[in-house]
N, C-alpha and C positions, 0 to 999 in steps of 0.2 A: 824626737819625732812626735808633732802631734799624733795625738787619735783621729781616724778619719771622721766621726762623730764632731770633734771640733771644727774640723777643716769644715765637712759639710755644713754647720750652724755658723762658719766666718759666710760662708758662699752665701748661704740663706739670707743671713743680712745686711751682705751687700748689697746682692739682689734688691732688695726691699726697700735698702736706704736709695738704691738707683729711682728703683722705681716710682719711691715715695717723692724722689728731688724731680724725676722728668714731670709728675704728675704735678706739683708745684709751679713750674717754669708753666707746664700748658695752662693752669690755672690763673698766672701771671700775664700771659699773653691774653687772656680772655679776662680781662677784670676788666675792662671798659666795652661799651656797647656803641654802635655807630648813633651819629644823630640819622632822623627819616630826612630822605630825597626828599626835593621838593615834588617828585613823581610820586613821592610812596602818600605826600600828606595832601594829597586830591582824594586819595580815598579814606582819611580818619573823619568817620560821620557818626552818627549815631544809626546801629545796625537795630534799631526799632524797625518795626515795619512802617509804612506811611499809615494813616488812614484808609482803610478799604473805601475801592471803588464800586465794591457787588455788593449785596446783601449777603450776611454769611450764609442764610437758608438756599442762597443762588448759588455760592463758591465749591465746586466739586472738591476742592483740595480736602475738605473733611470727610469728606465717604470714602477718598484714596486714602485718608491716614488710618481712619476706622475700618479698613478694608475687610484686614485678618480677625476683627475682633470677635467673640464668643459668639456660637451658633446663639440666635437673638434676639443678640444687642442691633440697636437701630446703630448703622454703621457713620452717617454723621452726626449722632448724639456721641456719638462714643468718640468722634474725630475732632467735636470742640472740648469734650472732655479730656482729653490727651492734650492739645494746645494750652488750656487750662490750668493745667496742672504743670506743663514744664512750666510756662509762665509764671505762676505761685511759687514754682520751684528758686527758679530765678531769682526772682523779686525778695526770696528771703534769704537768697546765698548768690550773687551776681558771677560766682566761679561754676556754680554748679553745672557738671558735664553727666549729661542723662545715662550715660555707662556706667559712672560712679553712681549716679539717685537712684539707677536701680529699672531697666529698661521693663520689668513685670509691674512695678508702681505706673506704667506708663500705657503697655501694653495688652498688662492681661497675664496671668500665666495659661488662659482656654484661646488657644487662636484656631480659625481654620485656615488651614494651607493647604496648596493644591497635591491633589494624589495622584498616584499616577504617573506613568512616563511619559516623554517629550514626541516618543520618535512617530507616533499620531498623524502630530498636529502638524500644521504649514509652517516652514520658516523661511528669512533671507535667501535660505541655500537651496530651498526645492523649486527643482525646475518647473515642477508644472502644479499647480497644488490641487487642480480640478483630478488630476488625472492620481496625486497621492490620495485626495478624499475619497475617491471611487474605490478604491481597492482597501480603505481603514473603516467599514465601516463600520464595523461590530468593535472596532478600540476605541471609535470615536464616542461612541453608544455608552460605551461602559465608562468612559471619562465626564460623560454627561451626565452620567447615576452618579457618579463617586463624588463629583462637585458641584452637585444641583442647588447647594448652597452658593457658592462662590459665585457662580452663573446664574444665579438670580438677581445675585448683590451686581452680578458688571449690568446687568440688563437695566436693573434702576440707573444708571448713572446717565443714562439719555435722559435725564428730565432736568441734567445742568447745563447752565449756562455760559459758564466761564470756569476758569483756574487761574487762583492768587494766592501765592504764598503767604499766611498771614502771620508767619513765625519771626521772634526775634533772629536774629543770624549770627552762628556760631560754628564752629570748628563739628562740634557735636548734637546739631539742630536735629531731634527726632521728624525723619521724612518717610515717606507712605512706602512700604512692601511693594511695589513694583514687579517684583517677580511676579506673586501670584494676579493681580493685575492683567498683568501683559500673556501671563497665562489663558487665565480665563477669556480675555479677549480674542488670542489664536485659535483658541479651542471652539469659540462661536466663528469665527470668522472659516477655519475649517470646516464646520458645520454646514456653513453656508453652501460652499463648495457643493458638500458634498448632499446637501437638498438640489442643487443643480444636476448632478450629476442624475439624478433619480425622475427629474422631469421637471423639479421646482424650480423652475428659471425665475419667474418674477418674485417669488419670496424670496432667492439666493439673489438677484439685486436688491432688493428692498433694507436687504441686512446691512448689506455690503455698505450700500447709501447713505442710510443711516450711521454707521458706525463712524463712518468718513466723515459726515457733517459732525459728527460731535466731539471728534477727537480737535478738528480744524477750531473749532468755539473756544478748545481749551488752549491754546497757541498762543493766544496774547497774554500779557496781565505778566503779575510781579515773578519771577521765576530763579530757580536755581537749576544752572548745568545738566543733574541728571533729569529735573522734571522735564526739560525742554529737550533732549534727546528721548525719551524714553514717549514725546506724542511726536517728534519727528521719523520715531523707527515704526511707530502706529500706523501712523497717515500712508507711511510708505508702503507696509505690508496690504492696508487696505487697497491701495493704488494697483499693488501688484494682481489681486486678488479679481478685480473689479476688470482692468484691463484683460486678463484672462476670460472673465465674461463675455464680455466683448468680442474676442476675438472669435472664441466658441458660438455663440450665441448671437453677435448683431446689438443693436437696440432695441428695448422692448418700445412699445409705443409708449404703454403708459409710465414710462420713467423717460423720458425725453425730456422736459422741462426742468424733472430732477438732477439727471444727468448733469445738464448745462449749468443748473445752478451749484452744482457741486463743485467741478471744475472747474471753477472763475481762479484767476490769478491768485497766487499769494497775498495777502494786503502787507504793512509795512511791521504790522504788530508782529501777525508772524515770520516775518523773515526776519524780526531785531535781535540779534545775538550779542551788540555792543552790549546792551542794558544786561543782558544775562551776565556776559564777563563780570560788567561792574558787580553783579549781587555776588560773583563767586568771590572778588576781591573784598567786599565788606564782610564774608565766612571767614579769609584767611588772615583781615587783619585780627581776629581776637586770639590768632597767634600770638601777639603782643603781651597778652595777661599771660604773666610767668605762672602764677597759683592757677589758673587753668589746667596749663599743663603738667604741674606737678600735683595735681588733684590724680590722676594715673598713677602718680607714684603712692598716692593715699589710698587708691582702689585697690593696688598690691595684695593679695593675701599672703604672697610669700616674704615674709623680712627680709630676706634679702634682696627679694626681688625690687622692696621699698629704702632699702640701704643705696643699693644701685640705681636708680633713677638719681636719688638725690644728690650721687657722688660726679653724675656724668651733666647734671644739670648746669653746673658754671659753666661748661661749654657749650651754651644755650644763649645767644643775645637775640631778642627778640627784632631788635628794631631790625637788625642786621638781615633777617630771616625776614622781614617783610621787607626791605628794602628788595628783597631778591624777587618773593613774589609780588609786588606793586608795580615790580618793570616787566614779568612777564605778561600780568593780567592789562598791563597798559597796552603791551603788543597783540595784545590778542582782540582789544577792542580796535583797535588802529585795523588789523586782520578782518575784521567783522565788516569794518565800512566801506573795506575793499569792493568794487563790483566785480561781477562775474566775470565778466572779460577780460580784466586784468587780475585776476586773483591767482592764478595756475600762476604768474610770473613772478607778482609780488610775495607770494608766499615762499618761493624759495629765496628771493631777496634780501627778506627781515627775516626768516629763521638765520641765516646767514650772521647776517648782524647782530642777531640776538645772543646768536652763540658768537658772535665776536664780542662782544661787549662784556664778557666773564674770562675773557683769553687771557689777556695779558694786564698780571696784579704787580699791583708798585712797589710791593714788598715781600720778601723772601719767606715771610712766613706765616703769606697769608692763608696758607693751606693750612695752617695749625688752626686757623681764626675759626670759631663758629662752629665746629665741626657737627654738632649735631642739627644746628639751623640749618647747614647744606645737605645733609643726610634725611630731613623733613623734605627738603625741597627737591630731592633727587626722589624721593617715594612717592611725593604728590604734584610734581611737578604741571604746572598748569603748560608747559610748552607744546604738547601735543595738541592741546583743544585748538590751535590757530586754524586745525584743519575742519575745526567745524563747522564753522562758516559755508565750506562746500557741502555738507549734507544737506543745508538748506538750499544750493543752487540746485544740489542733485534732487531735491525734490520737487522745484518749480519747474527746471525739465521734465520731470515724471509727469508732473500735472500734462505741461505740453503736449507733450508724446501722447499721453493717453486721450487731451481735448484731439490732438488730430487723430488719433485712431480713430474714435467715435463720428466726428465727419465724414471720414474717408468709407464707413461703413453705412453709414445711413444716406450718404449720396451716391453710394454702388459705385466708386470711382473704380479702374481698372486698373491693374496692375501696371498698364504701358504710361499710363496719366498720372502717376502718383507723383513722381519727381517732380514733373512740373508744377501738381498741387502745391508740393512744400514749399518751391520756387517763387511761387507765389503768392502762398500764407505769409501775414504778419509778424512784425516783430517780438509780437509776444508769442511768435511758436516758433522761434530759431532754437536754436545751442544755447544755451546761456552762458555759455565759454567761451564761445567765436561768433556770436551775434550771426552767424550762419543759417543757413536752413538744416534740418533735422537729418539725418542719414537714411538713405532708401536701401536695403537690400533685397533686389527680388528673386535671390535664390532662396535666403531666411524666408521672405517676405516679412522684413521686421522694419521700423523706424527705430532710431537712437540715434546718441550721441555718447561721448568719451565723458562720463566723471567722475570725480576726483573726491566722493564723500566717504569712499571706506580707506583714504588714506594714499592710495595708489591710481592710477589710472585704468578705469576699468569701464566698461559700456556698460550704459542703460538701456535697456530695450524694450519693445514690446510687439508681438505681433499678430500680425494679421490674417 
């Protein structure tokens, strides 16, 4: 009778020799890479940027990247010095991923971040924000001491003109703290509020106005994903904000003209989201640089943790992995060009088919294939942005709704005359869903209509 010492050290190396031969076979199944779709090599460019169309001294994108930089530093000196330097970076190692070069060579180890808590400020979800600013006023106060840096640096940024990403494009492309940002921004836009609330009506539009005009300035130009949501969730908080004005307050006289000039239709630059997919597709082809991504596995500080990237890497075909994202991001520009009024249909159409289109594989083991290119594209999966496209109708409604608020108040209409106002306003103040007229409630006393930008169907409203 063996000893159970043998027995267990037979088992141990079966085990192992198992293991070692399935890992073989998966290694065998992955030794060839797919050739690229003729869909995936629409998008193989050179992810240079163009030549700028702003002067860099005009392009805010540098003062959003210099945002956090060292109580100061001039925050767009410091924002082409950061572009700068990955650029140099680049140029002397074409692999370099800015996690690995070292995000404090880039950043700074002295940043200012915003202090303080959230529950202040106005967001998406507060219902009324004149009526939260009224009752925060002494946290608003103290968030105005604590960040009187940060909220100086947002107050300079009304003297830009535009937003253009002027970064090479990569998987790992250093892009601007937006947090603090979008912080600093609520925290003046509550502000506002809450100078309304105190009797400062025409300075709490004046803010509001302004903010609006300049976030709308920065709408057009070269963009990625998160830049172009993160001035789409702006616009909208101002919109909410302003519309709240309004409905408390009326129209000041001396903002009438501004008013009007604020709330002009979207133009084409800001509604382009086609152009955005494309910039997100020329980020994800550098998927394709295999020494990219195993540059992660050289940032490793644990051995093992650099044994293990390297071991799981044959089961990485790149082409294969963009062929997956090149057909999404193609759907999603195709999604972009959708109009409004056919969008709510065609969207559930081509997700449909999008997910039809990965159903059914012509061979048994194509689940073995790839497995880590599927598990990239299951974590970063571009298939939800399709619905982005509606943030943008849900915000030209917004405009809508709040252009006929502001009407409907400055001509005294009555609450029995309203319906028929909409009835017979323009087609640039319908639904932009159902090319419809606007929805009357006059128990709410609100205008809306149904949309579809936070994912689900949900009312825009505003009242009166």
């Amino acid at each position: 009778m063996k000893p159970p010492l043998a027995i267990a050290l037979k088992i141990l190396g079966g085990s192992l020799a198992g293991l070692a031969s399935l890992y073989l076979l998966l290694v065998a199944i992955n030794l060839a890479d797919e050739d690229l779709t003729p869909e995936a090599k629409q998008f193989i460019e050179d992810p240079s940027p163009p030549p700028p169309t702003i002067p860099a001294a005009q392009n805010a994108f540098y003062a959003f990247l210099g945002f956090t930089s060292k109580e100061g530093d001039d925050i767009h000196v410091r924002g082409q010095a950061i572009v700068e330097t990955y650029h140099k970076a680049l140029a002397d190692n074409p692999h370099t991923k800015w996690q690995g070069y070292g995000e404090t060579q880039l950043f700074g180890t002295e940043r200012v971040r915003f202090k303080g808590k959230s529950e202040a400020l106005c967001s998406k979800d507060t219902s009324s924000c004149l009526a939260h600013a009224a009752k925060s006023g002494a946290a608003i106060q103290q968030l105005l001491q604590d960040n009187a840096v940060l909220v100086s640096r947002y107050r300079s940024l009304a003297a830009y003109v535009a937003y253009e990403n002027p970064m090479r494009l990569t998987l790992t492309t250093p892009i601007p703290m937006f947090f603090d940002t979008r912080q600093a921004a609520n925290l003046i836009l509550t502000d506002a509020a809450r100078m309304a609330a105190q009797g400062r009506v025409n300075e709490a539009f004046g803010i509001v106005l302004d903010d609006l005009a300049f976030w709308r300035r920065l709408q057009s130009g070269r963009h990625m994903l998160i830049e172009k949501m993160v001035q789409t969730a702006q616009i909208s908080a101002d919109l909410k904000v302003l519309s709240e004005l309004v409905g408390r307050y009326g129209v000041p006289k001396a903002y009438t003209r501004k008013i009007a000039a604020t709330l002009t239709p979207l133009t084409d630059g800001e509604r382009d989201t086609a152009t955005v997919m494309r910039t997100e597709a020329l980020v994800t082809e550098s998927m394709r640089d295999r020494t990219l991504i195993l540059s992660s596995a050289d940032a490793e500080e644990w051995a093992m943790g650099r044994l293990g990237a390297y071991l799981v890497m044959p089961f990485y075909q790149p082409n294969a992995t963009f062929n997956r994202y090149a057909h999404a991001w193609a759907f999603q520009m195709e999604m972009a060009r959708v109009p409004p009024a056919n969008f709510v249909e065609q969207l559930a159409a081509h997700e449909q088919r999008f997910k039809d289109s990965f159903a059914n594989v012509q061979v048994h083991w194509y689940d073995w294939y790839n497995p880590i290119g599927k598990l990239f594209f299951a974590i970063g999966s571009p298939g939800s942005f399709a619905k982005f496209p509606a943030r943008l109708h849900d915000l030209d409604g917004q405009f809508r709704l709040v252009a006929l608020q502001v009407q409907i108040k400055q001509h005294a209409i009555p609450d029995g005359r309203i319906e028929g106002y909409l009835e017979k306003a323009g087609p640039e103040y319908h639904d932009p869903y159902t090319d419809k007229p606007m929805h009357w409630d006059p128990a709410k006393r609100s205008l809306s209509f149904e949309g579809y930008g936070s994912g689900e169907k949900k009312p825009v409203e505003v009242h009166l």
